[in-house]
PyMOL Python script that loads the backbone (N, CA, C, O; Angstrom):
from pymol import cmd

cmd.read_pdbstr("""\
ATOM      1  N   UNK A   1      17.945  30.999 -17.432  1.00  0.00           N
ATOM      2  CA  UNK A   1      18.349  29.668 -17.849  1.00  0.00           C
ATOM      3  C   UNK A   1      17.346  29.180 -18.890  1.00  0.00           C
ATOM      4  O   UNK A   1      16.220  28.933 -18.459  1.00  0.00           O
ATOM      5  N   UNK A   2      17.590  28.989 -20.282  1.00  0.00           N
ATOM      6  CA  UNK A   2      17.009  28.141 -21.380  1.00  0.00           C
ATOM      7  C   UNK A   2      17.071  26.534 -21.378  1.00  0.00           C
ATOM      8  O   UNK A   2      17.928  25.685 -21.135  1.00  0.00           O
ATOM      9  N   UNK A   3      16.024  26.548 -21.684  1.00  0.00           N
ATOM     10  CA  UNK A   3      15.645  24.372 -21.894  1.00  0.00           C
ATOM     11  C   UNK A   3      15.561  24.517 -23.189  1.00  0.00           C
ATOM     12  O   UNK A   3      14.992  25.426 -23.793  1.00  0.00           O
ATOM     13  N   UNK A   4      16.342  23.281 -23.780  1.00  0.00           N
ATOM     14  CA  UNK A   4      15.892  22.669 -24.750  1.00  0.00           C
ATOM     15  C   UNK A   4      15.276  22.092 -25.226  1.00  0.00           C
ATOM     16  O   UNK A   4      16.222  21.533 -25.780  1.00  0.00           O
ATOM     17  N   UNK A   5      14.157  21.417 -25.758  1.00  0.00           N
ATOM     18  CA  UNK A   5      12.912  20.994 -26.515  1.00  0.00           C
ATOM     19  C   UNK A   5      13.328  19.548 -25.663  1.00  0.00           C
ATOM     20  O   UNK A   5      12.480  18.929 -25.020  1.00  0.00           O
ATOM     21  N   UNK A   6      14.707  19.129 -25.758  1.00  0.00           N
ATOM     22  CA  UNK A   6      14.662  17.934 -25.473  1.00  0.00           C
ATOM     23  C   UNK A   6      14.722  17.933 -23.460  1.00  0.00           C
ATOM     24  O   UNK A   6      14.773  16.945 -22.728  1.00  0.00           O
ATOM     25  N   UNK A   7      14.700  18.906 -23.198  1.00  0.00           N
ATOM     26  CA  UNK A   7      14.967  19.223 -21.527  1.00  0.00           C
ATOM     27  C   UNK A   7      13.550  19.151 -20.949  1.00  0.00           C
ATOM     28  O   UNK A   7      13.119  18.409 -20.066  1.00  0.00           O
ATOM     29  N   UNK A   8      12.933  20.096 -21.655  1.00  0.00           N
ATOM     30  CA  UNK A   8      11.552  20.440 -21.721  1.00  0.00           C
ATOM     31  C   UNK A   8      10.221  19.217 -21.463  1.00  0.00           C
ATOM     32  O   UNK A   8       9.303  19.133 -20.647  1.00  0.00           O
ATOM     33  N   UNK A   9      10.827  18.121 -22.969  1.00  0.00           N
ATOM     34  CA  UNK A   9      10.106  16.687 -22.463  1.00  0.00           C
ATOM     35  C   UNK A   9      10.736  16.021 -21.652  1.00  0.00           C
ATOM     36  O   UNK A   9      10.159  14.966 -21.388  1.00  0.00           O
ATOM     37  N   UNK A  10      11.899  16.205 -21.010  1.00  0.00           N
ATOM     38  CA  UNK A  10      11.998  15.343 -19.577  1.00  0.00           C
ATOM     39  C   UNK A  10      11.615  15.780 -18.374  1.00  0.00           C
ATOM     40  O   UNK A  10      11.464  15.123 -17.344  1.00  0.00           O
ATOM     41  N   UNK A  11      11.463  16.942 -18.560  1.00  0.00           N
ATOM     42  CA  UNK A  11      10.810  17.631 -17.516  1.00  0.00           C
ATOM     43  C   UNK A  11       9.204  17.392 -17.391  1.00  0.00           C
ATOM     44  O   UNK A  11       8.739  17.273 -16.257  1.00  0.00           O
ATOM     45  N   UNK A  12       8.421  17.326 -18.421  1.00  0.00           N
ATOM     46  CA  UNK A  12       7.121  16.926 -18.555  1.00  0.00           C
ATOM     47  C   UNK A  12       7.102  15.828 -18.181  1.00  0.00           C
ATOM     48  O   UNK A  12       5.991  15.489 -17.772  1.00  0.00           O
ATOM     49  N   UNK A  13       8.180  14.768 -18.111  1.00  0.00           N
ATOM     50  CA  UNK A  13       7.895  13.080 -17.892  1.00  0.00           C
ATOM     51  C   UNK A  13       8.251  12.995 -16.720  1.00  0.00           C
ATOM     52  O   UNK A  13       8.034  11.907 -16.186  1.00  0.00           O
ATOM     53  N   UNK A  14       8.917  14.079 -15.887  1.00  0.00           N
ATOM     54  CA  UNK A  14       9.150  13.636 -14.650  1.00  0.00           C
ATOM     55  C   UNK A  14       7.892  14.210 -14.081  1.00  0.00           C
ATOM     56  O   UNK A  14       7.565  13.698 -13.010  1.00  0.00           O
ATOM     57  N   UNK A  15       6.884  15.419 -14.669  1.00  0.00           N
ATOM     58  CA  UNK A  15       5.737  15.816 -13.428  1.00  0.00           C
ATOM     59  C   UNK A  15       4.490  14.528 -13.790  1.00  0.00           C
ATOM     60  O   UNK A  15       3.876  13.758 -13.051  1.00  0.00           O
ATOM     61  N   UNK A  16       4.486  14.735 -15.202  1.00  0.00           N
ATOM     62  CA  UNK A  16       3.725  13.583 -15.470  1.00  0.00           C
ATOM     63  C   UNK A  16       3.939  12.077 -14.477  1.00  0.00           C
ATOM     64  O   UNK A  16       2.901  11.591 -14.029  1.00  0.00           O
ATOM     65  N   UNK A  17       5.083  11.473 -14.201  1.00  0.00           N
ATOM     66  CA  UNK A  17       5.308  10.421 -13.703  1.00  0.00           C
ATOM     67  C   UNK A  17       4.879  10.633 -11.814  1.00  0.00           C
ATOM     68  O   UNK A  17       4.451   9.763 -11.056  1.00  0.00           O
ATOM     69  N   UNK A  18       5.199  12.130 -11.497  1.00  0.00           N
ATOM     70  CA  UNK A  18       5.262  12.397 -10.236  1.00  0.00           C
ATOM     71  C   UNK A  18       3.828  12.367  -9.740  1.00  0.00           C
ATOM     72  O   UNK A  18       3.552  11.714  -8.734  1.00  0.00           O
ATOM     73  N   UNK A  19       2.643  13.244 -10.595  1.00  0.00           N
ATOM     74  CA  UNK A  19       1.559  13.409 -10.476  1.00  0.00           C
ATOM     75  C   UNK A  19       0.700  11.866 -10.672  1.00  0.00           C
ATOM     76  O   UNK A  19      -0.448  11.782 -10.236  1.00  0.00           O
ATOM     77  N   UNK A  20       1.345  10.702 -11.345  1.00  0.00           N
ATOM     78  CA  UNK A  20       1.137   8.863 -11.350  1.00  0.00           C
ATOM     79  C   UNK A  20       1.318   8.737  -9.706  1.00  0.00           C
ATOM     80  O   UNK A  20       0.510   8.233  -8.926  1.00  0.00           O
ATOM     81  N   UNK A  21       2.619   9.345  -9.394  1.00  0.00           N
ATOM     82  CA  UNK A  21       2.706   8.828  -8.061  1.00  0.00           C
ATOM     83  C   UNK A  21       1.682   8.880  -7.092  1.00  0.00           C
ATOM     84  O   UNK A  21       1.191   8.105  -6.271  1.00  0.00           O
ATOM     85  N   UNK A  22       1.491  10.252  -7.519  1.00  0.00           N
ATOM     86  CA  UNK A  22       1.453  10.845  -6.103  1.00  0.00           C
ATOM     87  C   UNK A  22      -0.380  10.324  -6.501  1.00  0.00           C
ATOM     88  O   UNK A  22      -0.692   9.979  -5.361  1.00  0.00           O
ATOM     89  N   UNK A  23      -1.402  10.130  -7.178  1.00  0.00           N
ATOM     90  CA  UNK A  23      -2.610   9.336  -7.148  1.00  0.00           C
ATOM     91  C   UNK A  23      -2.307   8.236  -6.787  1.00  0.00           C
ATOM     92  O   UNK A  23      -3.109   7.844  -5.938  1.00  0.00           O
ATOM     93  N   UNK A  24      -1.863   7.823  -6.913  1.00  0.00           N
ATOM     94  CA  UNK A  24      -1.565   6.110  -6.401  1.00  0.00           C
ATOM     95  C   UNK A  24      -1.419   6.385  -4.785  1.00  0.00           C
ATOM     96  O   UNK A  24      -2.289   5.781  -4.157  1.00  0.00           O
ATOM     97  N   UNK A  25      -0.497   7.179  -3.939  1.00  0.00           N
ATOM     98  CA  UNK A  25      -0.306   6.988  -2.875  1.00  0.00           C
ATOM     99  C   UNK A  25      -1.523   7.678  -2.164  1.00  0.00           C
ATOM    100  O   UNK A  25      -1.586   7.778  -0.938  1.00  0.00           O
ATOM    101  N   UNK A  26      -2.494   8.153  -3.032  1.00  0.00           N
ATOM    102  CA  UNK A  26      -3.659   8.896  -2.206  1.00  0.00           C
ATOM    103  C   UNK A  26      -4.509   7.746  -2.187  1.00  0.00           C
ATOM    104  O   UNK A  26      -5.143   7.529  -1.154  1.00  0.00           O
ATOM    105  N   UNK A  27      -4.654   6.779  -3.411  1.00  0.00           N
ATOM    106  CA  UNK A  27      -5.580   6.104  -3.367  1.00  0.00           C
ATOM    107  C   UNK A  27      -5.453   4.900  -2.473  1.00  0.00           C
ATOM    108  O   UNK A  27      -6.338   4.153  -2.056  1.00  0.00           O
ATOM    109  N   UNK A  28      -3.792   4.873  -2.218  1.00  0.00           N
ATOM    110  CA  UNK A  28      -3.793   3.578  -1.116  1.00  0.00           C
ATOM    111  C   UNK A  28      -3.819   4.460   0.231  1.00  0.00           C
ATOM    112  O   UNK A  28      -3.569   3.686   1.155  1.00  0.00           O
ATOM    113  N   UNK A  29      -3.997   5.618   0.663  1.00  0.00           N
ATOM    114  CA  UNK A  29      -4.242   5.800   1.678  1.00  0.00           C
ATOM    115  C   UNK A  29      -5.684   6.303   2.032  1.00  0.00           C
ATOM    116  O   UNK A  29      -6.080   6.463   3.187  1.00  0.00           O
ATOM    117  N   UNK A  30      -6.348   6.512   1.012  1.00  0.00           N
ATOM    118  CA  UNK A  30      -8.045   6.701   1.227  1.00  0.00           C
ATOM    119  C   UNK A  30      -8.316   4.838   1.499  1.00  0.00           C
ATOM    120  O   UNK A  30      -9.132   4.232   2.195  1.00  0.00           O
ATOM    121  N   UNK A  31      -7.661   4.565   0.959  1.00  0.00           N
ATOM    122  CA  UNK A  31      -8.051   2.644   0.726  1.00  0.00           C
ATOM    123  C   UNK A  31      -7.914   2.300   2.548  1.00  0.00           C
ATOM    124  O   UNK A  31      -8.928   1.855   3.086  1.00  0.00           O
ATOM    125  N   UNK A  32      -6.658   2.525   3.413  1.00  0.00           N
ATOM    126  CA  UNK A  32      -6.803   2.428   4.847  1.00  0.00           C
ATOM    127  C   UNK A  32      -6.486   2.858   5.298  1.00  0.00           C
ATOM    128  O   UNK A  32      -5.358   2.841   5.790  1.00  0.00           O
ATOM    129  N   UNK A  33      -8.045   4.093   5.492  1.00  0.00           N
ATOM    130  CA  UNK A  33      -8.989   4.722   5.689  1.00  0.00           C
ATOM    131  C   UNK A  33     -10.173   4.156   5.699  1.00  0.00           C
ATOM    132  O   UNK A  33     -10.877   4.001   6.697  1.00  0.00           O
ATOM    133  N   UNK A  34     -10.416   3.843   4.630  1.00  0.00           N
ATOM    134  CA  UNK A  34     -11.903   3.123   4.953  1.00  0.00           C
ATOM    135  C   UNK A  34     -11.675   1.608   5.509  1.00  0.00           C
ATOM    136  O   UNK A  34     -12.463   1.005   6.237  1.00  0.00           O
ATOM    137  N   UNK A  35     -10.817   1.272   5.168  1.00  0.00           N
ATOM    138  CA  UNK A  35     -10.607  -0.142   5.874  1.00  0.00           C
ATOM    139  C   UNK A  35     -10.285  -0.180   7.668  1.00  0.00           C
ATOM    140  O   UNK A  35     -10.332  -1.247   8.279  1.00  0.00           O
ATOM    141  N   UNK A  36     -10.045   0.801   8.180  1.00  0.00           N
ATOM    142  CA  UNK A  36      -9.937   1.386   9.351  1.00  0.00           C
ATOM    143  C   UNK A  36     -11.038   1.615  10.185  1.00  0.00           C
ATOM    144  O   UNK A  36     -11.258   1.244  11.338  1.00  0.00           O
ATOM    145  N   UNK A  37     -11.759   2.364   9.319  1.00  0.00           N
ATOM    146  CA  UNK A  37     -13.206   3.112   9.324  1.00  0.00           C
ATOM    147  C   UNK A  37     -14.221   1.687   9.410  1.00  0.00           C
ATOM    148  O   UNK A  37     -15.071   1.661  10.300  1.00  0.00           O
ATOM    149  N   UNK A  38     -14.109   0.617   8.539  1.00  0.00           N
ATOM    150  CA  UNK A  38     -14.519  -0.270   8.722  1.00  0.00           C
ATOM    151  C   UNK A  38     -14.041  -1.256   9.760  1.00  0.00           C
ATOM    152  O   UNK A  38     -14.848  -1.654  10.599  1.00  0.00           O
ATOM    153  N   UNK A  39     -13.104  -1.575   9.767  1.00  0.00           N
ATOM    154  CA  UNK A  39     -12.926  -2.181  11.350  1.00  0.00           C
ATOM    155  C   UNK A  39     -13.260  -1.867  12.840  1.00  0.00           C
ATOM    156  O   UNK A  39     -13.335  -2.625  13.806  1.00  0.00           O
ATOM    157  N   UNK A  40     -13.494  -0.078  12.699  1.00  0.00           N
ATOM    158  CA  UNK A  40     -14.417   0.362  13.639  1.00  0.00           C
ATOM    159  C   UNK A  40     -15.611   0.101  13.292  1.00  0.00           C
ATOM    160  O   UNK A  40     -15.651  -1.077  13.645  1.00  0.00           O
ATOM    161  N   UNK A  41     -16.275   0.243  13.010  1.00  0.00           N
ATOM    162  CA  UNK A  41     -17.604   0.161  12.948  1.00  0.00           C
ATOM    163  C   UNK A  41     -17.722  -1.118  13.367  1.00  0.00           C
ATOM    164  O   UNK A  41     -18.395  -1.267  14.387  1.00  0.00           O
ATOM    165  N   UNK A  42     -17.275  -2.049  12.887  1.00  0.00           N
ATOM    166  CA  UNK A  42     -17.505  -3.746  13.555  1.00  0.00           C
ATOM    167  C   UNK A  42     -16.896  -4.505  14.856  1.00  0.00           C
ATOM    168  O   UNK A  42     -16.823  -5.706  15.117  1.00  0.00           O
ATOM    169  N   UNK A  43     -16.397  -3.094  15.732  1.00  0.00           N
ATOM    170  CA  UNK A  43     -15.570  -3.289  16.474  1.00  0.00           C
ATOM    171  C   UNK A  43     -17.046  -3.575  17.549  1.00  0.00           C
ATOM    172  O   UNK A  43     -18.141  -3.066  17.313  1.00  0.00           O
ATOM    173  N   UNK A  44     -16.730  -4.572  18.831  1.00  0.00           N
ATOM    174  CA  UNK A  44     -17.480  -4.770  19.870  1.00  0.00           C
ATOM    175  C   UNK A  44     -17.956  -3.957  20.931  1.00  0.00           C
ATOM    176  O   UNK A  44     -17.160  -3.120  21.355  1.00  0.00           O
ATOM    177  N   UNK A  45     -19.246  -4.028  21.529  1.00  0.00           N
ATOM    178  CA  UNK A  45     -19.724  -2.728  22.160  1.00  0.00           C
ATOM    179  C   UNK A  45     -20.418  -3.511  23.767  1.00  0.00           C
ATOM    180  O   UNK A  45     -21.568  -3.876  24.011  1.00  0.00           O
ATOM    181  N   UNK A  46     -18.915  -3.554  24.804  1.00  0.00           N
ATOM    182  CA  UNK A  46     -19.941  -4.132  25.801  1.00  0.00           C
ATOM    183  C   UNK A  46     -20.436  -3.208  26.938  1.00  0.00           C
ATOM    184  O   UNK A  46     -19.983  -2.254  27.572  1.00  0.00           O
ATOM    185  N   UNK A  47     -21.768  -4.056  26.895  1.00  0.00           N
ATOM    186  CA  UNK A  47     -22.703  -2.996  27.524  1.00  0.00           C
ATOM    187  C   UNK A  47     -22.822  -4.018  29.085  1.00  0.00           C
ATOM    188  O   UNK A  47     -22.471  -5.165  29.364  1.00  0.00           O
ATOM    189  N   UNK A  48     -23.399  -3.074  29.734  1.00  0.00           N
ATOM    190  CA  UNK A  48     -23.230  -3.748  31.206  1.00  0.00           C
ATOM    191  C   UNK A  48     -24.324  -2.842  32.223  1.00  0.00           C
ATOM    192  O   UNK A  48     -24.538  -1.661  31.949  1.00  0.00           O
ATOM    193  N   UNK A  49     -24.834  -3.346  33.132  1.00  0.00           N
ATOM    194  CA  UNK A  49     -25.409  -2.988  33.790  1.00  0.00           C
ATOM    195  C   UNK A  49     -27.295  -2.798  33.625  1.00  0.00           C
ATOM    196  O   UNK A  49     -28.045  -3.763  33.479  1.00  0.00           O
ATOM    197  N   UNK A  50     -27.704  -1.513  33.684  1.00  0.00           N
ATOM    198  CA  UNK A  50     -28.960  -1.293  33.380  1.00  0.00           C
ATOM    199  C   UNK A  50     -29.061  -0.984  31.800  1.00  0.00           C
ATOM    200  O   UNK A  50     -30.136  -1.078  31.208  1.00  0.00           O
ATOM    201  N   UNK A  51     -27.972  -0.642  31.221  1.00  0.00           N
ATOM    202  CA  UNK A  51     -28.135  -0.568  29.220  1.00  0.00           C
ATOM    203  C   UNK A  51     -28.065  -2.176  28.818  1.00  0.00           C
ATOM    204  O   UNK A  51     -28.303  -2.453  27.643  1.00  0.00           O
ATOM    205  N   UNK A  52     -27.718  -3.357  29.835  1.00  0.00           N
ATOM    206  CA  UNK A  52     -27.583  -4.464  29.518  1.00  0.00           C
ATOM    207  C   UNK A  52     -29.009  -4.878  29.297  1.00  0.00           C
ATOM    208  O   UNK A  52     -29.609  -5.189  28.268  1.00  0.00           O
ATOM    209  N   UNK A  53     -29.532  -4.762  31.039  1.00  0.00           N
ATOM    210  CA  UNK A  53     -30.474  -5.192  31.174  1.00  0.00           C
ATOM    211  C   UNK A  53     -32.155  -4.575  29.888  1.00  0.00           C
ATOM    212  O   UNK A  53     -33.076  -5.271  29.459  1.00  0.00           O
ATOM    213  N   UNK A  54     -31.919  -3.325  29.712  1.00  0.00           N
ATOM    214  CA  UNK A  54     -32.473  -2.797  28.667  1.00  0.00           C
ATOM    215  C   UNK A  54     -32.216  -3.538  27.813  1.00  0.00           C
ATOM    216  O   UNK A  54     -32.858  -4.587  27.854  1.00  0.00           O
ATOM    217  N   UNK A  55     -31.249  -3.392  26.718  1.00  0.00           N
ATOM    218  CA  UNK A  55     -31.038  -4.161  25.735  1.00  0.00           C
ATOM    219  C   UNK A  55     -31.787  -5.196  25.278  1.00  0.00           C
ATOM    220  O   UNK A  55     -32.486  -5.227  24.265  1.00  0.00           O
ATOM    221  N   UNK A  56     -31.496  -6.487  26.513  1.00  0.00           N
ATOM    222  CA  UNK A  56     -32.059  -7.501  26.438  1.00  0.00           C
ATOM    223  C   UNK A  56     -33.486  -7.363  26.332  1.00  0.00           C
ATOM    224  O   UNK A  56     -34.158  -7.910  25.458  1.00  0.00           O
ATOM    225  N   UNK A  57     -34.012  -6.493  27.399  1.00  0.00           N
ATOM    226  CA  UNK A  57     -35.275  -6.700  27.381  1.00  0.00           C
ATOM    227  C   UNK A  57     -36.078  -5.836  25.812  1.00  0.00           C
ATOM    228  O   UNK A  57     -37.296  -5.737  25.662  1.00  0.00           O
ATOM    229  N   UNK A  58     -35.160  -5.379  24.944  1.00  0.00           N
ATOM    230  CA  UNK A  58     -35.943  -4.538  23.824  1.00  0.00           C
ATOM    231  C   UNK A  58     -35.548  -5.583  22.705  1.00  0.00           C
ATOM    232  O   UNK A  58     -36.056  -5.466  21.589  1.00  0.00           O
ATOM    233  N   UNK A  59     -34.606  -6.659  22.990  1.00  0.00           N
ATOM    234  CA  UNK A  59     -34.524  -7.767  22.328  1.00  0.00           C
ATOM    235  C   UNK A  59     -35.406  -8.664  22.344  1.00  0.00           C
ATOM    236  O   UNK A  59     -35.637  -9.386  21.374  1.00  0.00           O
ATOM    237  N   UNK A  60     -35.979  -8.727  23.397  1.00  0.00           N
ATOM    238  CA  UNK A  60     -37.139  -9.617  23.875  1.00  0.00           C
ATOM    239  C   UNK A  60     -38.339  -9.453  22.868  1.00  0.00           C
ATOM    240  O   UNK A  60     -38.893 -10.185  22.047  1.00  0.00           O
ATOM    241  N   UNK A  61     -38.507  -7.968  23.369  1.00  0.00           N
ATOM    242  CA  UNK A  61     -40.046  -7.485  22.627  1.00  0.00           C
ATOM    243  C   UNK A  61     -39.827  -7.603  21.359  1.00  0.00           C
ATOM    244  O   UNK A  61     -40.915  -7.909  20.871  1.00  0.00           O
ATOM    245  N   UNK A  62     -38.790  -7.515  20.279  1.00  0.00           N
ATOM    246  CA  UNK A  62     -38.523  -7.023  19.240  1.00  0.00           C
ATOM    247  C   UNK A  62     -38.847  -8.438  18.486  1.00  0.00           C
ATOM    248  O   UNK A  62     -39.623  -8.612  17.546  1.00  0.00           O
ATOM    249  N   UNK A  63     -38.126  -9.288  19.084  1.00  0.00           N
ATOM    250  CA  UNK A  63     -38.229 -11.073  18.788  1.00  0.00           C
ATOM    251  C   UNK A  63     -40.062 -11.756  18.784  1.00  0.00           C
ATOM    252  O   UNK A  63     -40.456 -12.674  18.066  1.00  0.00           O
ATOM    253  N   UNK A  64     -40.948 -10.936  19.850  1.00  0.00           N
ATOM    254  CA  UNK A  64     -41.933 -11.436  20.452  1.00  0.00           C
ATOM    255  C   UNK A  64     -42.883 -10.727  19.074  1.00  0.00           C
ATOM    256  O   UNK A  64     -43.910 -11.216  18.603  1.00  0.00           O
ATOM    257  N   UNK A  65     -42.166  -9.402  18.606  1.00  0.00           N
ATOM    258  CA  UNK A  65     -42.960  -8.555  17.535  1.00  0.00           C
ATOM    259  C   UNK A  65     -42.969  -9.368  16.247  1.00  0.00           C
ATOM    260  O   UNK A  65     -43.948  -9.293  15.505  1.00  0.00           O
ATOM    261  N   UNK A  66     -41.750 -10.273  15.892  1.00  0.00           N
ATOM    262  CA  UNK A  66     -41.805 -10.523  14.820  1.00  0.00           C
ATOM    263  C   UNK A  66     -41.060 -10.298  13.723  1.00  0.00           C
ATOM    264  O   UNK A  66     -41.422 -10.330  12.546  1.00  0.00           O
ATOM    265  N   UNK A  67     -39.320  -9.922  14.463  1.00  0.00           N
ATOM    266  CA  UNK A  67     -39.031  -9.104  13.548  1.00  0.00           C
ATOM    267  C   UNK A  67     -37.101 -10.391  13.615  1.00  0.00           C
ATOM    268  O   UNK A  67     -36.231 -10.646  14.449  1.00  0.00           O
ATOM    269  N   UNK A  68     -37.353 -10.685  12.466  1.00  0.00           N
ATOM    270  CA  UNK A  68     -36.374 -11.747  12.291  1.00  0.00           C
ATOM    271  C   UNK A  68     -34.717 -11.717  13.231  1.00  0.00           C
ATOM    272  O   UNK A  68     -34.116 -10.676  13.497  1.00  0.00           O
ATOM    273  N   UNK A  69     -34.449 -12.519  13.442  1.00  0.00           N
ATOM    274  CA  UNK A  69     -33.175 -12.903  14.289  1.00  0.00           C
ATOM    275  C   UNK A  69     -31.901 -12.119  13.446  1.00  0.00           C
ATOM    276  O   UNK A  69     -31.057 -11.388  13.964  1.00  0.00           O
ATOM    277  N   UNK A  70     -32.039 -12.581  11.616  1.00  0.00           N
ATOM    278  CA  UNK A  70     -30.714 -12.198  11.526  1.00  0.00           C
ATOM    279  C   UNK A  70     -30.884 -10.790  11.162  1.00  0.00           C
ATOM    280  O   UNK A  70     -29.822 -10.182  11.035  1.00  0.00           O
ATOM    281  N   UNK A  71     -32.098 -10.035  10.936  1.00  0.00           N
ATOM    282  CA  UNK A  71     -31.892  -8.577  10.954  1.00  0.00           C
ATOM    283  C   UNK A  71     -31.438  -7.823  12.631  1.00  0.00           C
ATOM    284  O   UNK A  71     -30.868  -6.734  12.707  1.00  0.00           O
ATOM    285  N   UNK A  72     -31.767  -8.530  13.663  1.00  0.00           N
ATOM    286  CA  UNK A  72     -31.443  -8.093  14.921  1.00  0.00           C
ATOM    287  C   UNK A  72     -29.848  -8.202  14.994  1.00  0.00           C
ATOM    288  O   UNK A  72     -29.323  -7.101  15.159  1.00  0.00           O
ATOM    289  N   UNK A  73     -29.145  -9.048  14.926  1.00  0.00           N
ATOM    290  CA  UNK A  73     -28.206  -9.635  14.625  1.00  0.00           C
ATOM    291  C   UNK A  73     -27.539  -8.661  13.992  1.00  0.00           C
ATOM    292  O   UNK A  73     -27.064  -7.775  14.703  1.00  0.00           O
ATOM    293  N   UNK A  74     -27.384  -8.602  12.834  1.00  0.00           N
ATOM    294  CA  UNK A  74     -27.019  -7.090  12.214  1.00  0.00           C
ATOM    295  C   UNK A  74     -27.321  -5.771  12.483  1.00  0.00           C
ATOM    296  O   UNK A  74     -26.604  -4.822  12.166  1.00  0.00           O
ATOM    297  N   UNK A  75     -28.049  -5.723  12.886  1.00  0.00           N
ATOM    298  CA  UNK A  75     -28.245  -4.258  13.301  1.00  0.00           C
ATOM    299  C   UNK A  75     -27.850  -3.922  14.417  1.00  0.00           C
ATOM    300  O   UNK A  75     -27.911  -2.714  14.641  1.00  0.00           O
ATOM    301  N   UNK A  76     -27.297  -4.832  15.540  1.00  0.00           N
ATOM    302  CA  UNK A  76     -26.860  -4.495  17.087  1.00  0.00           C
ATOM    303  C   UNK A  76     -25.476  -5.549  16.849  1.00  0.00           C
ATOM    304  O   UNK A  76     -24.963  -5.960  17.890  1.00  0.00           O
ATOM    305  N   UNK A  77     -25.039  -5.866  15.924  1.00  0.00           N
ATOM    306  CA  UNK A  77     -23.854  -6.561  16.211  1.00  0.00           C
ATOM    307  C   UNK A  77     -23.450  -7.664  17.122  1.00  0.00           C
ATOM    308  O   UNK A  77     -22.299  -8.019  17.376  1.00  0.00           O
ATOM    309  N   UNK A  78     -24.829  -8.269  17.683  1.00  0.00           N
ATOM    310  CA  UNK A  78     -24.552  -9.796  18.248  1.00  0.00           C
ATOM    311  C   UNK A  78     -24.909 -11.154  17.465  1.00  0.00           C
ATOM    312  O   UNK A  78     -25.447 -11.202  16.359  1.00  0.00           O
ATOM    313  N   UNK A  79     -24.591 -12.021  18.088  1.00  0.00           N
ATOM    314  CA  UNK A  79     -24.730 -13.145  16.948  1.00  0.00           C
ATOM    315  C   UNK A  79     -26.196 -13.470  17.484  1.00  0.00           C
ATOM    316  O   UNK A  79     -26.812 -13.174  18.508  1.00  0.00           O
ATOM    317  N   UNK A  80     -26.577 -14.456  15.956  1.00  0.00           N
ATOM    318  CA  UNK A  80     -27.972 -14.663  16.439  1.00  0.00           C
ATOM    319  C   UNK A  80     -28.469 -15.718  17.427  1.00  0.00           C
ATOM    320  O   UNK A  80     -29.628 -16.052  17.674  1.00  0.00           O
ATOM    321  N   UNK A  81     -27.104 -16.242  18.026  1.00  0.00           N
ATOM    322  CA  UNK A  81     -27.238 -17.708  18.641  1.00  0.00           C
ATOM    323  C   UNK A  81     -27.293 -16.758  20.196  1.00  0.00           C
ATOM    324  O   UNK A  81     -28.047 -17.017  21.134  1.00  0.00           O
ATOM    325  N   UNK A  82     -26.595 -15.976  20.163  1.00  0.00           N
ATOM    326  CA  UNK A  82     -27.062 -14.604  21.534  1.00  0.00           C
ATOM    327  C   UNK A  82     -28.531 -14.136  21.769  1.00  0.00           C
ATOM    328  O   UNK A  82     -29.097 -13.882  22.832  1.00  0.00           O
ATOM    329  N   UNK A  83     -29.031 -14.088  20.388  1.00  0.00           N
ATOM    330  CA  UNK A  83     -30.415 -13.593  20.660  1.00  0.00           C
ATOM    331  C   UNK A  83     -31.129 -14.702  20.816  1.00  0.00           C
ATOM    332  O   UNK A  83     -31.999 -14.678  21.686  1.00  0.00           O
ATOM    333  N   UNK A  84     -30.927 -15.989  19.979  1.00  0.00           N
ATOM    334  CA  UNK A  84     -31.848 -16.939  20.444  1.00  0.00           C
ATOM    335  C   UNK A  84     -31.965 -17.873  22.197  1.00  0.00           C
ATOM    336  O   UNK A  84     -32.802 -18.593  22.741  1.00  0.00           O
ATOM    337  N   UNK A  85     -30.368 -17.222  22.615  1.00  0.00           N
ATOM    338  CA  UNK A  85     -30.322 -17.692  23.998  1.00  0.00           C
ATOM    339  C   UNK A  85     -31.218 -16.594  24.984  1.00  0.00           C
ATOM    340  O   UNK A  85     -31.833 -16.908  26.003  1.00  0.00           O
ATOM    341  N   UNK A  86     -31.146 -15.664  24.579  1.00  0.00           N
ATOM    342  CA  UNK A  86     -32.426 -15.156  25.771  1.00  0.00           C
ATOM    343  C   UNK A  86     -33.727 -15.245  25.245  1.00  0.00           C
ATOM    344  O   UNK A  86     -34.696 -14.934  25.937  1.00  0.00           O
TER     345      UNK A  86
END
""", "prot")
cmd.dss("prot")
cmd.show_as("cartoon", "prot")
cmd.util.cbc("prot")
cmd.orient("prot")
């Protein structure tokens, strides 16, 4: 089967257009992916028992060391009005 010159560029405009697609649908699905990926990570972590009681108490020392509220805060994912209550 022969193409014609003019077959030939519609055929180029359809991979060309297909290969548009098909980046676009990778990039909205790497997109949520990380938006996923990020909602885990900020997802809540309750602790209970003797990892509680730890916790708190390495919150204690950490506060008593000198080492600011809102870096604790961020780095363990509680608010700082949590750390300033114990």
């Amino acid at each position: 089967m022969s193409f014609t010159t003019r077959e030939l560029k519609q055929l180029q405009n359809i991979v060309e257009i297909a290969s548009a697609l098909m980046a676009k649908a990778q990039e909205h699905v790497d997109a949520k992916a990380a938006e996923k990926a990020e909602r885990q990570a900020n997802k809540r972590v309750r602790r209970s028992g003797k990892e509680l009681v730890k916790f708190r108490r390495d919150l204690k020392k950490m506060r008593n060391d000198g080492v600011p509220v809102a870096e604790l805060s961020e780095t363990y994912g509680v608010s700082a009005s949590y750390i300033y209550q114990l």
